[in-house]
Residue, then its C-alpha position, 0 to 999 in steps of 0.5 A: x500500500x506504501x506506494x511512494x516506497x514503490x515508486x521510489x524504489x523504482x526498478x532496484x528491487x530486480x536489480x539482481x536479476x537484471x544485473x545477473x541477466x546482462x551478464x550472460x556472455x556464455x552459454x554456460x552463463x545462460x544455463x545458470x541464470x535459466x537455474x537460478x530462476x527455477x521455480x516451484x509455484x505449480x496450481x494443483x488444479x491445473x497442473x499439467x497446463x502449468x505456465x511460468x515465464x519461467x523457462x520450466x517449473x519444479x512441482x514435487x510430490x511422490x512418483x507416479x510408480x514409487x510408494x511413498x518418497x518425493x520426486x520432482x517434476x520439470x514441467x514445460x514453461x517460458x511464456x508470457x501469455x496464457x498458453x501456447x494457443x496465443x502464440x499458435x492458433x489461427x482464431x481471428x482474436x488470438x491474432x489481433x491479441x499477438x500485434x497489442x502483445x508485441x506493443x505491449x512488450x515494447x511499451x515495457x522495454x521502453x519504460x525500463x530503458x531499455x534501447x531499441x525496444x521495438x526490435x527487442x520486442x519483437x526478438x522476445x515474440x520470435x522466441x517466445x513463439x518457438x518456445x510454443x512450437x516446442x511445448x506439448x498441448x494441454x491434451x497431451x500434458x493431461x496423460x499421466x502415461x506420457x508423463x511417466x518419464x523418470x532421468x536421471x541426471x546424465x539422461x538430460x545431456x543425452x535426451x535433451x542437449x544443448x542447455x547445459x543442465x549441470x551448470x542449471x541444477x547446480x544453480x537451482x541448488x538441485x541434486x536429486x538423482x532423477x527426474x520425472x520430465x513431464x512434457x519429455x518432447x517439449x523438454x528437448x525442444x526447449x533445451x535445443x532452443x537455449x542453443x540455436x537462439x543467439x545469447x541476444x535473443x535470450x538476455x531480451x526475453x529473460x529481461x521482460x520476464x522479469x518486468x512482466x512477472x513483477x510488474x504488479x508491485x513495481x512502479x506505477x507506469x509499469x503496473x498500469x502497462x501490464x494491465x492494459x495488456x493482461x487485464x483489459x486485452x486478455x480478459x477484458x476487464x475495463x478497470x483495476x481493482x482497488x489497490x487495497x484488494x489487490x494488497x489483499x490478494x497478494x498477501x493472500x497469495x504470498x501468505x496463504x496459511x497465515x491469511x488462513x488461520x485467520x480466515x477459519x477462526x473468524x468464518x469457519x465453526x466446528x458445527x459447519x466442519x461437523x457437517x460437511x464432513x457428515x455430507x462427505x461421509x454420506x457421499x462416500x457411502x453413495x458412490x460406494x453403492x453405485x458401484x456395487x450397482x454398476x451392471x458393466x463392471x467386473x467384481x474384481x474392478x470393483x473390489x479395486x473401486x472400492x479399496x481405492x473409495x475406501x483408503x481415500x482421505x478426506x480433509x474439510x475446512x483447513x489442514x491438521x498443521x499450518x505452514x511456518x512462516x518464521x523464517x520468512x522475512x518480510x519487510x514493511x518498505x520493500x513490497x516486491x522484495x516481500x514476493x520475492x522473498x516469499x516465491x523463493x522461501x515456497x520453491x526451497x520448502x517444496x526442494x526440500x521435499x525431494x526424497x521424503x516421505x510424502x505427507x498424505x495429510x498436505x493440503x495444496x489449497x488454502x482454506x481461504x479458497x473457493x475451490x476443492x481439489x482431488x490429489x490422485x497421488x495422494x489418493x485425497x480431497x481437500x474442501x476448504x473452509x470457503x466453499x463451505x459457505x453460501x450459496x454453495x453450503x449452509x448447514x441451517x438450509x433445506x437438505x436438498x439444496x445443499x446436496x444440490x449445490x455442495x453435494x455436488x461438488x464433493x461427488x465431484x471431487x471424489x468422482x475424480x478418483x474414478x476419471x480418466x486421470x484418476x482411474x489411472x492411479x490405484x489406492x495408493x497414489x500409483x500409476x497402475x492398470x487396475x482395470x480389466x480389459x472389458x471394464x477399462x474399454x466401457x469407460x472409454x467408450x463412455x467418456x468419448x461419449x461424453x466428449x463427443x457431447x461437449x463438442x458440440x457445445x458453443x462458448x462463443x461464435x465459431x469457438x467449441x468446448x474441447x470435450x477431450x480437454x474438459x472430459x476429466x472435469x466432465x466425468x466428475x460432474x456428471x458422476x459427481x451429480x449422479x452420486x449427490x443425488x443418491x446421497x440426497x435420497x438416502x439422507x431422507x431415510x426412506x421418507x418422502x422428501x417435503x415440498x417447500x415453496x411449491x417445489x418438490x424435494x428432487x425439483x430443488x435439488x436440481x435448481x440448487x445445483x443450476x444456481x451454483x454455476x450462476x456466472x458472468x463472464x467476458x467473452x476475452x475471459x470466456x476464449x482464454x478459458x477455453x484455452x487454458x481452463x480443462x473446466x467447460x465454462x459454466x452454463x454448460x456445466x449446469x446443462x450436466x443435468x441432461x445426463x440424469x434420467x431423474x431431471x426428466x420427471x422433475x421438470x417434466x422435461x419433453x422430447x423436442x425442448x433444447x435440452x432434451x437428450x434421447x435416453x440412449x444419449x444420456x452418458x453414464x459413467x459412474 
């Protein structure tokens, strides 16, 4: 908020890294910078779409085949917009938002000093492009399989030369014994460009990802030029948000557990813990009846289903141990540094990691958050305290609006473990077939199915949902609200549900769950989402009542009305 602490400090907070990038004279100066500037701030919703500008990100956790211990992950990064289809599609929009970016890249260099910035800009979008040839796309980086790619350290210089690796862990402080290369293509593609692009072309690039990266809490003429370009461009948001929200997020994002702690005491009783964690229980017990009931599946594939529903961990609210900031210092004059400091204290808790045990316990969201998460490695659910709150939860509303809307969500979440990423790791977080070979050919008959149908869903003109980039979301939601509504029929203990405001018991189950995706978004946002998001965009999440034969009869759906599917079109997974 001390914003004339910012401007005075101008750009010497980045001073380091700057002074550091100008350096690079060699190849070998180059691959060091690259290390130095490794990061670990992966989002566990989207992981496999993670982008840093950063030429490639750390996630670490427990390896896919491994039981217990911590590996990490080197995942694709280097870009500054969203997503590789900025740099690449032949959309009409994306190509207009690649001329203002190349502006925008300019205006930045310019207002750092940096000469000739037009033709520095335009060196930094040459490059930036190649690094989205060499990435691999969001479909491909959704396949655990092809991301089961253990190197050791001398496999890097082999699979993958031109950077010079041991000079770029050793700066990254990194000395596992191996690797799990997530995207392996885009790995070598983006090691080989560290060599074929001139020095020049790199000390351009790293020089507006600093600027850009931290463009928020620098001077105001650089936040202002960023926003533009992010905000207004990108998203279409015409205005920022008052700087105090916007402290407020960064703190919230720097500081997450303190912020949480708080969060809980003030918003979270035990009461509304006790019942949610009740819902999850009866959720549980739901699926679980689903599966015995699935015609399709085979007794041993259930037995697996079962073991894996059964060992399955559940945390609601907040986790059992807080995060420990005591070794983070933080300044009240020095705002950048504060981040910079905070980034670099995440990235060493989480290298840390490597070669221990995993805690199945972490929880990888803050209470503070709306959202929920399934961890497939870690065979868990995390539902923060924030979505336990209107109108998605409240414990002193009608059942069946909280099955309807929460409900929902926490078959959702628990579904994941039985999508098409999900279904791919056992009860014990391991990559491994459990299926038998008729089982495993039904579902995937099922979810192309299911695929097929959110193709055809239009976002905006001419721009499609990619069904087999949502189709892991898609499954969830559709199982997730079939499992919800069983739920709400066995919480009723085989009475009849009451009719509240003229409506029945199944009637506002599914209005709950239609007023929870209520959203409102612009169409620069919509086609970013589309982009970047494996979620469907909200109006057709809600059309995922289509595929429950109980919505029929409760709105007296007819053949012939828009939302109308025939009975053999209707997709049932779980």
């Amino acid at each position: 908020m001390d914003e004339a602490a910012i401007e005075k400090a101008g750009l010497s907070p980045l001073k380091p890294e700057l002074d550091a990038i100008a350096a690079i004279k060699t190849r070998g100066d180059l691959a060091r910078v690259l290390g130095s500037e490794l990061r670990a701030d992966v989002d566990p919703i989207n992981a496999t779409n993670f982008q840093t500008e950063h030429l490639f990100g750390l996630f670490v956790t427990k390896g896919l085949n491994e039981a217990s211990l911590q590996i990490p992950y080197l995942l694709q990064g280097g870009l500054a917009m969203p997503s590789r289809d900025y740099y690449l599609s032949q959309d009409k929009d994306m190509a207009a938002d690649r001329a203002k970016y190349k502006t925008y890249v300019a205006a930045m260099l310019k207002q750092a000093g940096v000469a000739d910035a037009g033709q520095q800009a335009q060196k930094v979008f040459d490059l930036e492009t190649k690094i989205a040839q060499a990435q691999e796309s969001l479909v491909m980086s959704e396949d655990a399989h092809k991301a089961d790619n253990l190197w050791s350290l001398e496999d890097f210089a082999k699979k993958a030369p031109g950077l010079d690796w041991t000079a770029f862990f050793q700066a990254a402080g990194l000395d596992a014994k191996q690797f799990d290369v997530w995207q392996p293509a885009a790995t070598t593609g983006l090691s080989k460009l560290t060599a074929s692009a001139s020095i020049d072309d790199w000390k351009a690039l790293l020089t507006f990802h600093a600027l850009d990266d931290n463009a928020s809490m620098l001077p105001e003429a650089f936040a202002d030029l960023a926003f533009d370009f992010h905000g207004k461009t990108l998203q279409g948001t015409p205005q920022q948000r008052e700087r105090w929200k916007r402290a407020v997020a960064a703190t919230n994002t720097d500081l997450g557990d303190a912020v949480g702690q708080i969060y809980v005491q003030k918003y979270f009783p035990a009461s509304s813990k006790t019942a949610a964690e009740a819902m999850v229980k009866n959720l549980l017990a739901a699926f679980d009846q689903g599966i015995g009931k699935l015609d399709w599946m085979s007794p041993a594939t259930k037995e697996k289903a079962r073991e894996k529903l059964q060992t399955l961990r559940v945390g609601v609210g907040y986790p059992d141990h807080w995060r420990d900031y005591a070794s983070l210092e933080i300044k009240p004059d020095d705002a950048l540094g504060n981040h910079l400091r905070a980034v670099k204290f995440e990235y060493e808790l989480q290298k840390a990691k490597i070669g221990q045990p995993i805690d199945n316990g972490e929880w990888w969201m803050t209470p503070q958050t709306v959202n929920a998460v399934n961890l497939p490695i870690q065979n868990a659910l995390n539902f923060p305290a924030a979505i336990l709150e209107p109108p998605f939860f409240d414990p002193k509303a009608d059942p069946a609006a909280n099955y309807g809307a929460i409900g929902a969500i926490i078959g959702h979440e628990i579904s994941h473990s039985f999508d098409n990423t999900g279904a791919d790791f056992d009860a014990h977080g391991r990559l491994v077939n459990w299926w038998t070979k008729a089982d495993l050919q039904h579902f995937e008959a099922a979810a192309a199915a299911l695929a097929k149908q959110y193709d055809q869903y239009e976002a905006l003109p001419g721009l499609h949902v990619n069904g087999e980039q949502t189709l892991g979301e898609d499954i969830a939601d559709v199982s997730g609200l079939t499992a919800a509504y069983r739920a709400y029929h066995l919480s009723l203990d085989g009475k009849p549900a009451p009719t509240l405001d003229g409506l029945s018991g199944d009637q506002r189950f599914f209005l709950a769950f239609g007023q929870a995706w209520r959203n409102k978004i612009r169409d620069a946002a919509q086609r970013q989402r589309l982009a970047t998001d494996v979620h469907a965009p909200a109006q057709f999440r809600a059309e995922t009542v289509r595929n429950l034969d109980a919505w029929y009869p409760a709105w007296d759906v007819q053949p012939g009305q828009k939302l109308y599917l025939a009975p053999k079109d209707r997709v049932k997974i779980w």
